[in-house]
C-alpha positions as a Markdown table, in Angstrom:
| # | Residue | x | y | z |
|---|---|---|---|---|
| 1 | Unk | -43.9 | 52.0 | 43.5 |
| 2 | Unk | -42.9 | 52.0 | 40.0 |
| 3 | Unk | -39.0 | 51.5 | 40.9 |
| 4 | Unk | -39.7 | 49.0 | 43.3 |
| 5 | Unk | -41.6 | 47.1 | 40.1 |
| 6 | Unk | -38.9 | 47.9 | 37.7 |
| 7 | Unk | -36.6 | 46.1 | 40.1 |
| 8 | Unk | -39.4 | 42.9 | 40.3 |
| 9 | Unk | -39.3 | 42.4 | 36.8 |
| 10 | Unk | -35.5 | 43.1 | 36.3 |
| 11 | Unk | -33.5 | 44.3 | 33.6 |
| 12 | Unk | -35.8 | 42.3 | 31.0 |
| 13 | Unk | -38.5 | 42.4 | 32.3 |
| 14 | Unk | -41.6 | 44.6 | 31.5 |
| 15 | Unk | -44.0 | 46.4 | 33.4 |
| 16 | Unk | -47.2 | 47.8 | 31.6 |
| 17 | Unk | -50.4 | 49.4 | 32.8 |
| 18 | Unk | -53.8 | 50.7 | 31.0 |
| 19 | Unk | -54.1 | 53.8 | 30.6 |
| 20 | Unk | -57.3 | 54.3 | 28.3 |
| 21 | Unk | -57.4 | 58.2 | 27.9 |
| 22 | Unk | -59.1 | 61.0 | 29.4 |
| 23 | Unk | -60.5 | 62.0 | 26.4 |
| 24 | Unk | -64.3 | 63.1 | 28.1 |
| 25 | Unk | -66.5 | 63.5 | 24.9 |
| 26 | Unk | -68.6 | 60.1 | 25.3 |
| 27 | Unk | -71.6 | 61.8 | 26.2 |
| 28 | Unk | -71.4 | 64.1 | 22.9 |
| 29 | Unk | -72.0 | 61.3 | 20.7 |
| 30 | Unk | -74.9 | 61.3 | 18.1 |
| 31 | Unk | -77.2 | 57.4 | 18.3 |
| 32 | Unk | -74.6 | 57.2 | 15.1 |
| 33 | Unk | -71.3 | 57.7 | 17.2 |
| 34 | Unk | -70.7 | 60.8 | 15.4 |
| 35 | Unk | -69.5 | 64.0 | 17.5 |
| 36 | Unk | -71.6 | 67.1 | 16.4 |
| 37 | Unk | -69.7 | 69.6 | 14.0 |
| 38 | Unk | -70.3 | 72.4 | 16.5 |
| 39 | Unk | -68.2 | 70.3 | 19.4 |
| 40 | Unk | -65.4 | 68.9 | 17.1 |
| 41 | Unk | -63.3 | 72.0 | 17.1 |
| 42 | Unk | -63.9 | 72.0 | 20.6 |
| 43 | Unk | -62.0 | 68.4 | 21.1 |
| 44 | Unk | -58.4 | 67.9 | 21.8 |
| 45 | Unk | -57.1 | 64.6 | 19.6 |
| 46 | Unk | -55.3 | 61.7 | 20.9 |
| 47 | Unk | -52.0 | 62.0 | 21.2 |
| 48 | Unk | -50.3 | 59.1 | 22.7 |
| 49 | Unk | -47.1 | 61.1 | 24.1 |
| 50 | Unk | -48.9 | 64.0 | 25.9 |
| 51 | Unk | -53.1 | 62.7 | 26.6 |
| 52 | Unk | -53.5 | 61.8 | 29.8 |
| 53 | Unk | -54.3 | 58.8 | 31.1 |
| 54 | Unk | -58.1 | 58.1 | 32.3 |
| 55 | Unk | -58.6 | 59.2 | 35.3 |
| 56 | Unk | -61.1 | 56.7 | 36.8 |
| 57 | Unk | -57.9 | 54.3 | 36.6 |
| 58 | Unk | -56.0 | 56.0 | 39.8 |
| 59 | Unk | -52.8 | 58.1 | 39.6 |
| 60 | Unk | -50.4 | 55.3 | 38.9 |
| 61 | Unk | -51.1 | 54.7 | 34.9 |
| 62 | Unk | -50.6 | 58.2 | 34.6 |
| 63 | Unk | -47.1 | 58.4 | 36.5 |
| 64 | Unk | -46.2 | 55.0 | 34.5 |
| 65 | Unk | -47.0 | 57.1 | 31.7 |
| 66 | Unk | -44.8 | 59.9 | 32.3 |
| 67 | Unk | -42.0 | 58.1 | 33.4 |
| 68 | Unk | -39.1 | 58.8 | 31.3 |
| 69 | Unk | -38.6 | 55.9 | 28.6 |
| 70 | Unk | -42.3 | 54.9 | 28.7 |
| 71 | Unk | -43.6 | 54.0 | 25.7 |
| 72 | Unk | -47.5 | 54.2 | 24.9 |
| 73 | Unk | -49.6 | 52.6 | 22.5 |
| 74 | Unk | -51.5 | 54.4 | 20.0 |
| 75 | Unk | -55.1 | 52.9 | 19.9 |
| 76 | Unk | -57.1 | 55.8 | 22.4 |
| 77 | Unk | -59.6 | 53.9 | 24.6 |
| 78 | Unk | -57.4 | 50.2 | 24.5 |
| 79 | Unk | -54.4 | 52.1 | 25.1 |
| 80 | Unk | -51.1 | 51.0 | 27.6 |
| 81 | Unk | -48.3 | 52.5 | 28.7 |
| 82 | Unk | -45.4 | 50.3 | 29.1 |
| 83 | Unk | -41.4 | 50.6 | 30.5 |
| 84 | Unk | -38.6 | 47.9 | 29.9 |
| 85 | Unk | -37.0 | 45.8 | 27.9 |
| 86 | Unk | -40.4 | 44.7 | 25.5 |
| 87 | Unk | -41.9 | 48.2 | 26.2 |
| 88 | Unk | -41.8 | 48.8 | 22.7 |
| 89 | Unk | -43.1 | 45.2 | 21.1 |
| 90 | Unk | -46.0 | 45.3 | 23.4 |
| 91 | Unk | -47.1 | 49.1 | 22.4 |
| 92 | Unk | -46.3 | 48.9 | 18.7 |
| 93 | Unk | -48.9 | 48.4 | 16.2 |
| 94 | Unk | -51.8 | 48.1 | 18.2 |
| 95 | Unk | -55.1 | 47.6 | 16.5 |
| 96 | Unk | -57.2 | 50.7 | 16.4 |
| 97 | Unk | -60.7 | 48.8 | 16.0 |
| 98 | Unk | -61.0 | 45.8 | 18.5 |
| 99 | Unk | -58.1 | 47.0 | 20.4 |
| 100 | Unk | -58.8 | 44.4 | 22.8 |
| 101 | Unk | -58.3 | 41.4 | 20.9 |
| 102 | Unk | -55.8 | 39.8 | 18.5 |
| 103 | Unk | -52.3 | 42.0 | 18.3 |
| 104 | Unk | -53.0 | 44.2 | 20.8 |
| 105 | Unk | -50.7 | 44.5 | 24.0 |
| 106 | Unk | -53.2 | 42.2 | 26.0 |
| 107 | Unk | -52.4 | 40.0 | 23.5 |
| 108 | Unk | -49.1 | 40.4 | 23.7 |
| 109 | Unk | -49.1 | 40.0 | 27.2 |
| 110 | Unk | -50.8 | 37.0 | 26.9 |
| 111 | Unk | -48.3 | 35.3 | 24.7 |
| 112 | Unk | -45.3 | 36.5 | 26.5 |
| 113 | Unk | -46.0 | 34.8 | 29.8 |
| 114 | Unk | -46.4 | 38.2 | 31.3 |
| 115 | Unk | -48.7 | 38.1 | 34.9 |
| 116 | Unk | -51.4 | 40.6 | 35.9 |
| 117 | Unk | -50.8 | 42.5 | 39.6 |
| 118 | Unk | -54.1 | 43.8 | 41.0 |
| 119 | Unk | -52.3 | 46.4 | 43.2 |
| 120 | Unk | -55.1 | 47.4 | 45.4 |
| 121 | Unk | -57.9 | 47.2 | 42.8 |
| 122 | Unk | -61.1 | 46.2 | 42.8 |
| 123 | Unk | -61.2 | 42.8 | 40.9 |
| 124 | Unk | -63.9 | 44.1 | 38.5 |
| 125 | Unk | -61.2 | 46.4 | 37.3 |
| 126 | Unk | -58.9 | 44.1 | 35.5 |
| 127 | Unk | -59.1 | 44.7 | 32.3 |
| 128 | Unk | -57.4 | 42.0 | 30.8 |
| 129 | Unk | -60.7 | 39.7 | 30.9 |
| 130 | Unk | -62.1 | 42.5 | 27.8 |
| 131 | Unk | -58.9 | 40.1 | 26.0 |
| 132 | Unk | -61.6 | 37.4 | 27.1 |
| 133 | Unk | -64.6 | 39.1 | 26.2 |
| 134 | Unk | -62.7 | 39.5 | 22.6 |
| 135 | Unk | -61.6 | 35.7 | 22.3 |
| 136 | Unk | -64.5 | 34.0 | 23.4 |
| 137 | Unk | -67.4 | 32.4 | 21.2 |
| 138 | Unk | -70.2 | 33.5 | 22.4 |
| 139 | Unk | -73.1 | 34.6 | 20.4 |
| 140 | Unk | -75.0 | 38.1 | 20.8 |
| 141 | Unk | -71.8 | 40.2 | 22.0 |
| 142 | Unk | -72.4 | 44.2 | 22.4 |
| 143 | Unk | -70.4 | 46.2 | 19.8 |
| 144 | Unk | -70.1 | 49.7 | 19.3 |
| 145 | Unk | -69.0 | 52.1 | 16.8 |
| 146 | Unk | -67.7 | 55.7 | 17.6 |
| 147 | Unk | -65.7 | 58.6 | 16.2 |
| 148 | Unk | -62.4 | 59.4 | 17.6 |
| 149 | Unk | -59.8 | 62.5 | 17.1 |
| 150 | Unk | -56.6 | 61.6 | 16.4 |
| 151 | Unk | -53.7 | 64.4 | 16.5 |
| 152 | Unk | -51.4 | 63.7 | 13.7 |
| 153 | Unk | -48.4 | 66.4 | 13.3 |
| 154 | Unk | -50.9 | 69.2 | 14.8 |
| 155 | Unk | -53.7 | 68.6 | 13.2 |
| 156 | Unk | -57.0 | 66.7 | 14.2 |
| 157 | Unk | -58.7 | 64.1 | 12.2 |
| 158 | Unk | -61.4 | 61.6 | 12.7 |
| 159 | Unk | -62.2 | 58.2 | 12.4 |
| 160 | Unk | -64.0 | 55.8 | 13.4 |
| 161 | Unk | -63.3 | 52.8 | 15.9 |
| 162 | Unk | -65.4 | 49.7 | 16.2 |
| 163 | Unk | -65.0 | 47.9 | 19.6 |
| 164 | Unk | -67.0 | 44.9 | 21.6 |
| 165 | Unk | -68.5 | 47.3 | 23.9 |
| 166 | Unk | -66.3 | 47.0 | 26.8 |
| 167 | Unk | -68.3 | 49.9 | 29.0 |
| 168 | Unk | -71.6 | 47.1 | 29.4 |
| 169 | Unk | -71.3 | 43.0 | 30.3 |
| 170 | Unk | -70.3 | 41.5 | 26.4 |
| 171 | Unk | -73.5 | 39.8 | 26.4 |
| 172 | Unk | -77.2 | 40.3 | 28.3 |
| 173 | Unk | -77.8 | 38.7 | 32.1 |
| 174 | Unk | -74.4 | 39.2 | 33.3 |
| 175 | Unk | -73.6 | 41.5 | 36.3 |
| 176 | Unk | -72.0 | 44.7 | 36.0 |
| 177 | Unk | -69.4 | 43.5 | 38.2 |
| 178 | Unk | -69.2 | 40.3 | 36.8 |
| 179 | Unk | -65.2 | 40.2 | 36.5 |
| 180 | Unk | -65.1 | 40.0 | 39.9 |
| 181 | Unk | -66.6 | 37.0 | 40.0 |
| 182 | Unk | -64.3 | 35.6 | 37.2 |
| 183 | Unk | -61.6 | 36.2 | 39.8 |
| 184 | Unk | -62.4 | 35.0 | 42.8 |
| 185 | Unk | -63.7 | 31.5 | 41.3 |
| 186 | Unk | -60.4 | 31.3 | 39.4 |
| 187 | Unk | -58.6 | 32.3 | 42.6 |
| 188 | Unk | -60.6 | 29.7 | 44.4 |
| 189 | Unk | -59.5 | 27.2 | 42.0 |
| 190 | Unk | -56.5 | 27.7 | 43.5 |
| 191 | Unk | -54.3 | 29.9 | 41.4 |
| 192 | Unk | -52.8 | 32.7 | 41.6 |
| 193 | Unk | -51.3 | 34.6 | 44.9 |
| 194 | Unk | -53.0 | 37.1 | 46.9 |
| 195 | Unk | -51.2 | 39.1 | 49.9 |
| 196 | Unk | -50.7 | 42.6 | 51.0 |
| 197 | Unk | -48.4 | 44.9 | 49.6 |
| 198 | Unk | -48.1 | 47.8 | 51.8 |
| 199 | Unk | -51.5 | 47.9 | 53.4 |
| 200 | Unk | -53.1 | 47.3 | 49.9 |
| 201 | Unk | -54.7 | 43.8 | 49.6 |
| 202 | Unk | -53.0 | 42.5 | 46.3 |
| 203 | Unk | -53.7 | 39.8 | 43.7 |
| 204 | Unk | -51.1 | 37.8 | 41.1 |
| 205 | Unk | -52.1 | 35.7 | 38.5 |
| 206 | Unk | -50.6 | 34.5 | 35.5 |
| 207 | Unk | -52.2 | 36.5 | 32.0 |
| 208 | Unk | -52.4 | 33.5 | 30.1 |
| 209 | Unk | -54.2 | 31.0 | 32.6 |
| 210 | Unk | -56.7 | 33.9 | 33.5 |
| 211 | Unk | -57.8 | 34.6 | 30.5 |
| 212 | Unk | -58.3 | 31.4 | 29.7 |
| 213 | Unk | -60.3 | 30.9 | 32.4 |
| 214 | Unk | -62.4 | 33.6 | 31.6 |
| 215 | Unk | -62.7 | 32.6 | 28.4 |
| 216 | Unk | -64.3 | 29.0 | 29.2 |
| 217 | Unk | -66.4 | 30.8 | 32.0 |
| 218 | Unk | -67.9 | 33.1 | 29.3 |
| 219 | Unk | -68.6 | 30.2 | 26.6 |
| 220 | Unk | -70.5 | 28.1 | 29.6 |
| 221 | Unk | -72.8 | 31.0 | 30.6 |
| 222 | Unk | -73.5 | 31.8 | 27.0 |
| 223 | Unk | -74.3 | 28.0 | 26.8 |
């Protein structure tokens, strides 16, 4: 699957995916977002060239990762793993607090023109529309504010991140699901392409005119 994208996109083209990490310590966290000092020894740090990708998002993140010449951004929970010719713009310098919004390889992906592939997931997963959740004005967005390890040259340190809360709906009354939604009315609009690749329904739509949808769909609930 990856080669066959690698030969979509051609020689300067880019594919990326998210990867997150499977970092498993969420439910250790204090009402403060601190990790106990009895657990933090316990913890493995990031690091973005050996932490595995989460694994509630499938097998294929995590062999995108691994594939030789991947590069990998270095914000933990926003992180992407990317191959090709603007692998390493897209990865580089990525925000560590509100790694979903401005600079970060949604962003980037975004401004680039670059399209999102829904390769057999569920349309609630596209985590692009968190880019949305970032960009749009609406008032009373969840945020949260939690430790992290971070493995610099074999040691562990911590800091803290703070991120829109991208684990609830950005604002009260949504549904959990709500993404979905998002999708099929902008598919219904009459954008995007949806098909089968292999036996795996499939959906392509362009990053830019997505989000933007999102974006206004957001601001007229919140209204």
């Amino acid at each position: 699957m990856i080669a066959g994208l690698i030969d979509a996109v051609g020689a300067t083209g880019t594919i990326v995916a998210y990867t997150d990490w499977d970092g498993a310590y969420e439910e250790l966290l204090d009402d403060e977002g601190r990790v106990p000092p009895r657990w933090r020894d316990q913890i493995p740090g990031f690091n973005p060239s050996t932490s595995r990708a989460i694994r509630d998002n499938g097998i294929l993140a995590e062999f995108i990762r691994t594939t030789p010449g991947a590069r990998r951004s270095r914000n933990p929970g926003a992180s992407v793993a990317a191959i090709g010719a603007q692998a390493q713009w897209l990865t580089d310098d990525h925000p560590m607090d509100f790694g979903y919004g401005e600079r970060s390889p949604l962003a980037k992906l975004v401004e680039m023109g670059g399209k999102v592939l829904m390769l057999g997931a569920p349309l609630d997963t596209m985590t692009l529309l968190h880019h949305a959740e970032h960009l749009a004005r609406v008032p009373n967005k969840r945020r949260k504010r939690f430790e992290v390890p971070l493995e610099t040259a074999g040691y562990t340190t911590w800091r803290f991140i703070e991120e829109f809360d991208t684990t609830d709906p950005i604002i009260p009354g949504l549904a959990d699901d709500y993404f979905a939604q998002v999708v099929r009315e902008y598919l219904a609009s009459g954008h995007g392409t949806q098909g089968l690749v292999g036996e795996a329904p499939s959906v392509l739509v362009s990053a830019a005119e997505v989000c933007a949808f999102a974006v206004s769909w957001l601001e007229r609930r919140a209204a």
